[in-house]
NUTORPA-277029 format. One record per residue: y, x, z of N, C-alpha, C in turn; residue in three letters. Coordinates in steps of 0.2 Angstrom, whole numbers, plus 5000, padded with zeros to 4 digits. Each point is the difference from the previous one (the first is absolute). Example, Ala and Ser with C-alpha at 12.3 -4.5 7.8 and 13.67 -1.06 7.14 Angstrom:
497250665039500649965000500650045000Ala;500549984996500650045001500549965003Ser;
This chain:
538549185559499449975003500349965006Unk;499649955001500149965004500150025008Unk;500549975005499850035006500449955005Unk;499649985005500149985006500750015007Unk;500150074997500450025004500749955000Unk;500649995004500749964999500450034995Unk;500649974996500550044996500350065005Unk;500350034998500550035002500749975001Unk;500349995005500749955000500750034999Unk;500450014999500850015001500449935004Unk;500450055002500549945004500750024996Unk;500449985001500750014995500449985008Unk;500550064999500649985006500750014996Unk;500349964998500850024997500649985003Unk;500150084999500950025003500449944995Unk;500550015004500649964998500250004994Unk;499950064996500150004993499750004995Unk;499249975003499549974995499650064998Unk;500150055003499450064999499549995004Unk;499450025000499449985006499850065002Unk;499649995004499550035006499349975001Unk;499650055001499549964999499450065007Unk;499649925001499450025005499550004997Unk;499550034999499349994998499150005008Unk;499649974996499649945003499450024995Unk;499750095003499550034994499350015004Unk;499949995006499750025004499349954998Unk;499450044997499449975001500149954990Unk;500650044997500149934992499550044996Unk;499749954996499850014993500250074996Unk;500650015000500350024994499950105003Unk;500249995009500050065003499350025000Unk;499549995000499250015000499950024992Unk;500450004993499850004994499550085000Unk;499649994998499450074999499850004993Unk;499850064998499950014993499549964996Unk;499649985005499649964995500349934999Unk;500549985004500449944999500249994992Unk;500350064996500350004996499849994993Unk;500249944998499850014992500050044995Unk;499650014996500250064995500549984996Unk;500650045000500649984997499950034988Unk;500349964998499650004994500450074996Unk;499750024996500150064997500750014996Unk;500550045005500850024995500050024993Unk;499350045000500150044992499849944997Unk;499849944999499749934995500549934999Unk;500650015004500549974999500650004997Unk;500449964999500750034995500349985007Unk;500550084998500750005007499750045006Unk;499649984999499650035008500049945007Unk;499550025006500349945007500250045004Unk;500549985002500250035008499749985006Unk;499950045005499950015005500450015004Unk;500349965007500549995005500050025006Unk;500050035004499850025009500650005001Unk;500050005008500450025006500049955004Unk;500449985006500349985006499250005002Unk;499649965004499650005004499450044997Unk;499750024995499950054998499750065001Unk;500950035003499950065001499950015007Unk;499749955004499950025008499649965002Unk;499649925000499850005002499450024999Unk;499150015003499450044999499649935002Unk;499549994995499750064995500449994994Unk;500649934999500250004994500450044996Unk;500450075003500350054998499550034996Unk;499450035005499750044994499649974995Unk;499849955000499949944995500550034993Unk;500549975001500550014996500050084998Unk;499950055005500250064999499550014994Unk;499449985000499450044997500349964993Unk;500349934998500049984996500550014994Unk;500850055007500250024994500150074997Unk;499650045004499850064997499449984994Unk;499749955000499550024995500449924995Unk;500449965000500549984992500550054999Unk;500350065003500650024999499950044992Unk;500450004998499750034991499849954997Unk;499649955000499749944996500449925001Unk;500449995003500649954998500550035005Unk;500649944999500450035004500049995007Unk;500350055001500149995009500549965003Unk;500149965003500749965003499950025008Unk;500550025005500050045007500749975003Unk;500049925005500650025005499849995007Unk;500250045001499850015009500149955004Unk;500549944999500449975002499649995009Unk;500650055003499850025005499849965005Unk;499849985005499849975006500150055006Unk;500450035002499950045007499849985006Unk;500049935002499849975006498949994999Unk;499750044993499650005001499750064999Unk;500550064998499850075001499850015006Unk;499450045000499950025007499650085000Unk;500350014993499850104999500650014997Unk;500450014998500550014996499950084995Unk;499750045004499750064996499549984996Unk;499749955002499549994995500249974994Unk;500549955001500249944995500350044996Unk;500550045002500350064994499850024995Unk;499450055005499550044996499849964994Unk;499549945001499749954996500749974994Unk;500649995003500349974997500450054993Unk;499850095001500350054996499549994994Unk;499449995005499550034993499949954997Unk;500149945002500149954994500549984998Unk;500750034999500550014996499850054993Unk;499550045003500050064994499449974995Unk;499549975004499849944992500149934998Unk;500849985004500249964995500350004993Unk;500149954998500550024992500749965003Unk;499949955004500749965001500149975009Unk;500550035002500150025008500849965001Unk;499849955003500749945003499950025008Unk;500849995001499950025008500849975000Unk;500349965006500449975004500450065003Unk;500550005000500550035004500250005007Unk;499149935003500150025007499150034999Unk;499650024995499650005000500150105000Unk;500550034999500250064999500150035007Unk;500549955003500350015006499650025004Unk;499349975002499450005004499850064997Unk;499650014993499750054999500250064999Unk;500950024999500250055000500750015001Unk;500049985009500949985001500550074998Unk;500449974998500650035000500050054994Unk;499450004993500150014994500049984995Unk;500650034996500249964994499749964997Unk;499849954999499649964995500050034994Unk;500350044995500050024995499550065001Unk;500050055005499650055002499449995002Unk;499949945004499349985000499749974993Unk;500349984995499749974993499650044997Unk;500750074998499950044998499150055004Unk;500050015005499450035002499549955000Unk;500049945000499249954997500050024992Unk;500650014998499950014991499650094999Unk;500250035005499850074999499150005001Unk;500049965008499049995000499949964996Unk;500249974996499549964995500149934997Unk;500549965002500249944998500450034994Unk;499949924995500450004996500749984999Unk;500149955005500549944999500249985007Unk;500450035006500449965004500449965000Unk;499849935005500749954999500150025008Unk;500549985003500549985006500249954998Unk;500149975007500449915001500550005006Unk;500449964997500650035005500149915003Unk;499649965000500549935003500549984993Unk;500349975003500549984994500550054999Unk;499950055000500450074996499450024995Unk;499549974999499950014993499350045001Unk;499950054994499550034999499950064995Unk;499750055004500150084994499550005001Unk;499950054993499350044997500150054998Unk;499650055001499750064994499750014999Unk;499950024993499350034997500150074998Unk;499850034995499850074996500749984998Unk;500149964996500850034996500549965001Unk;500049965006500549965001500149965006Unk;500649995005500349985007500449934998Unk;499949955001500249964999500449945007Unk;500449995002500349945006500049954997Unk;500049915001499949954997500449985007Unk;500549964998500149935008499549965000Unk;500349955006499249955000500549934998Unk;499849954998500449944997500349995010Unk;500749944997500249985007499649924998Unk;499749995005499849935003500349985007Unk;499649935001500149975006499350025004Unk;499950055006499450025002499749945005Unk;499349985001499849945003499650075004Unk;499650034997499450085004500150024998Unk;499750065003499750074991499450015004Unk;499449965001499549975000499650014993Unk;499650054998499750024994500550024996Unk;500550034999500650024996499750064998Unk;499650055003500050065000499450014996Unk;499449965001499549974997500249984992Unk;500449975000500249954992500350064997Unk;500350045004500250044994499850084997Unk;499450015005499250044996499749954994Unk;499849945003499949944993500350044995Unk;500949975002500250004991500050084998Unk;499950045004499950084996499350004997Unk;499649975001499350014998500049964995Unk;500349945001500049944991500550034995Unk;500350035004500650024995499650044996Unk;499650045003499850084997499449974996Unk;499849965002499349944998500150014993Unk;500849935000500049974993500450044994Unk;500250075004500450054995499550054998Unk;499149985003499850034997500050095005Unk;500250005004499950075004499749995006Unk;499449955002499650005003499650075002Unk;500250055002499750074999500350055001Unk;499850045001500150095002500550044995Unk;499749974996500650024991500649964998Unk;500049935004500349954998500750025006Unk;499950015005500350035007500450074997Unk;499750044998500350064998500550004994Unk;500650055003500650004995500149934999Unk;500149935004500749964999500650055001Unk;500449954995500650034999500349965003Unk;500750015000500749965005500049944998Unk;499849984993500049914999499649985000Unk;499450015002499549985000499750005008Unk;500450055002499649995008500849965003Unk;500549994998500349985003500049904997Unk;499549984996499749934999499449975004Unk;499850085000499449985005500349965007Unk;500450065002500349995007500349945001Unk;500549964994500349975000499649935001Unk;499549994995499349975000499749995009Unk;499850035004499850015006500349975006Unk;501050024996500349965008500449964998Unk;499849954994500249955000499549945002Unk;499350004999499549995004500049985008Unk;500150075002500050025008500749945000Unk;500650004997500449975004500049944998Unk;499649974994499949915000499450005006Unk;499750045002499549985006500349995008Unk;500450035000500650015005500449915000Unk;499949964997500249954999499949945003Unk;499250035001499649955002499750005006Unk;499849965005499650025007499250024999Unk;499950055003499550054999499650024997Unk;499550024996499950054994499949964995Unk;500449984995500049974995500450024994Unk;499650054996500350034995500049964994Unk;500450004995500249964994499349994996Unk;499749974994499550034996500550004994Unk;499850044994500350034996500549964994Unk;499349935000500149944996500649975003Unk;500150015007500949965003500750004995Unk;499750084998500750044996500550025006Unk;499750015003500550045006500350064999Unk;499450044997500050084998500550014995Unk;500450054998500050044996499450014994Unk;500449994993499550024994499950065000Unk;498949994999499950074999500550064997Unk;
């Protein structure tokens, strides 16, 4: 639906090693105001091949009215496509932190597939092993955790398998949407392998979750290449074959 209100803005600030930092400019946007009747009817999972996915987090999960917006919408797609969940933290906009949690648990336990940063962790649950925290989103209800380590690479678990991938070495210009590019390639990966879904998530094995992953941070790291968020398209042949 059409609306009057401004975008929402980001600012990008990067450290000396081309990692960024970011200010947000949400006060009074369009996107923060989003209300249920805004929303389109999203089209039917059961009458498609593969299924759609569905993607939340960062802003999301905290600003109002647009969190509950979202909250209503993914309690009632969870089960009829898939779920995609990363928090991709913001702290300098938390301003309940019991709230953000609370809201950020329950919506781990109706995802299918949960990406979260290794400084995304540190905020939400300092000084626990990342493999411990996977482990308990897999027990509420996710199917499929990724972790992102920077250029150390990237792990996952699922039901039958833990897998570590490195991350390619490049030449880094940002990591300006690197983290973003590489939910993309797990959601196209899973697209075009045909596991767009609940079932398609469940029981990857070791070589297959660990193509996924490989698929995802090589993405993230040709995006890393470039000045600010400019992810590959598929046709470049950047990627990894399916």
């Amino acid at each position: 639906m059409p609306a009057a209100d401004p975008t929402t803005l980001a600012a990008v600030h990067l450290r000396e090693d081309g990692s960024a930092a970011y200010s947000f400019h949400a006060n009074g946007t369009a996107d923060r105001g989003l209300l249920p009747e805004h929303l389109a009817a999203l089209p039917d999972g059961g009458t498609l091949p593969a299924g759609t996915a569905l993607h939340l987090g960062s802003l999301g999960l905290l600003l109002e009215p647009l969190a509950s917006t979202l909250d209503g919408l993914i309690r009632r797609e969870a089960g009829r496509r898939l779920v995609s969940l990363d928090p991709n933290v913001r702290p300098g906009l938390v301003t309940d932190r019991a709230t953000y949690l609370r809201r950020f648990a329950e919506w781990v336990a109706l995802a299918d597939v949960v990406k979260a940063s290794d400084e995304d962790l540190a905020w939400l649950h300092p000084g626990e092993p990342y493999e411990a925290v996977a482990e308990r989103w897999l027990a509420s209800g996710a199917g499929l955790v990724l972790i992102t380590f920077g250029s150390r690479g990237a792990w996952a678990v699922g039901r039958d398998a833990r897998v570590h991938v490195p991350a390619p070495s490049v030449q880094v210009v940002d990591t300006v949407g690197a983290g973003d590019a590489f939910t993309a390639g797990v959601l196209a990966h899973l697209h075009h392998t045909g596991r767009l879904s609940r079932e398609g998530v469940d029981h990857l094995g070791a070589d297959k979750l660990a193509r996924l992953l490989s698929y995802a941070v090589e993405i993230a790291a040709d995006t890393c290449t470039r000045a600010g968020a400019q992810p590959p398209y598929r046709y470049h042949g950047v990627a990894t074959p399916l």
